[in-house]
C-alpha positions in Angstrom: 32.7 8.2 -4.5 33.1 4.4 -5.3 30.9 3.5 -2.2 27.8 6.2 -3.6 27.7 4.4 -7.1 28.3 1.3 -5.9 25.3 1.7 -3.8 23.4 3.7 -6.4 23.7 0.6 -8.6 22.5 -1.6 -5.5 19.5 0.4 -4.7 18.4 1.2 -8.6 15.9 -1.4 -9.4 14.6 -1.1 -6.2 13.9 2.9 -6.9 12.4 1.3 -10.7 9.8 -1.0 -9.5 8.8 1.7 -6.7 8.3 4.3 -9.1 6.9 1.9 -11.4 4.0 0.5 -8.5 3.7 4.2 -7.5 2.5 5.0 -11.5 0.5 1.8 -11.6 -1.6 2.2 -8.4 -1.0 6.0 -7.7 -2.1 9.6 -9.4 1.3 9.5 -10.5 1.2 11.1 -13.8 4.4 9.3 -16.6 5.5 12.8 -17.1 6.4 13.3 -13.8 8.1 9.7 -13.7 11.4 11.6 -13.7 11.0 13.8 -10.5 8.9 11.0 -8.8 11.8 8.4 -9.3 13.9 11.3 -8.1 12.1 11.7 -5.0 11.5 8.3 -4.5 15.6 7.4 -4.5 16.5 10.2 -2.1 14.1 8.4 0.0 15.3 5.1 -0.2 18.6 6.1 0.4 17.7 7.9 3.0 15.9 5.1 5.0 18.7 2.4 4.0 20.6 3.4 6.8 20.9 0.1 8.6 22.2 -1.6 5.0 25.4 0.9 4.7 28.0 2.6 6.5 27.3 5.6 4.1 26.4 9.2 5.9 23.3 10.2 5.1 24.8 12.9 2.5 26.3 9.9 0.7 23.5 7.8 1.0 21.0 10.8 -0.4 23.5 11.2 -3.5 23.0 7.6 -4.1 19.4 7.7 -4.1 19.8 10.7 -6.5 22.0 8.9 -8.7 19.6 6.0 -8.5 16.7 7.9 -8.9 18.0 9.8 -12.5 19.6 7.0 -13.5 16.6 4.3 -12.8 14.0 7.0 -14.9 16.6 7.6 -17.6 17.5 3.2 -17.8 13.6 2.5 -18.0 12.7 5.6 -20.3 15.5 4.4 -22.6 14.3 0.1 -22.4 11.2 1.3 -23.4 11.8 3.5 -26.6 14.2 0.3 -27.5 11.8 -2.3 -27.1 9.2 0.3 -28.9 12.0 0.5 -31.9 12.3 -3.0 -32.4 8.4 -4.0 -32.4 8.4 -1.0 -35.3 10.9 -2.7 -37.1 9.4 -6.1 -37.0 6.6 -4.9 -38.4 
């Protein structure tokens, strides 16, 4: 279980700035960030085959965990940096 976080943490901000370009340039609605960023990890760590000696079950619960995890991280960096600039003011 080491190996999938470890991983997870590798492939996170990789699984950010996809989702991120995918809302940017796609029909990608924000309030389907979450499932897209889901989707979008259990791809990645589904194609990072050649980068790990993962299975492909461990590598999907990686991009899983990446995929939560890298929604939830940017969700909660943006409500912070939105708190402070309140604040300021």
């Amino acid at each position: 279980m080491e190996e999938v976080m470890l991983f997870a943490t590798i492939i996170s901000p990789i699984v950010i700035a996809l989702v991120q370009l995918a809302k940017k340039t796609g029909p990608v609605s924000s309030r389907y960030s979450p499932l897209t960023s889901l989707v979008i990890g259990l791809l990645v760590g589904f194609i990072a085959w050649p980068f790990t000696e993962l299975d492909t079950v461990m590598r999907l619960w990686a991009g899983g965990f990446a995929g939560l995890a890298g929604s939830g991280l940017f969700s909660l960096g943006k409500k912070t940096i939105s708190n402070n600039d309140n604040e300021a003011a």
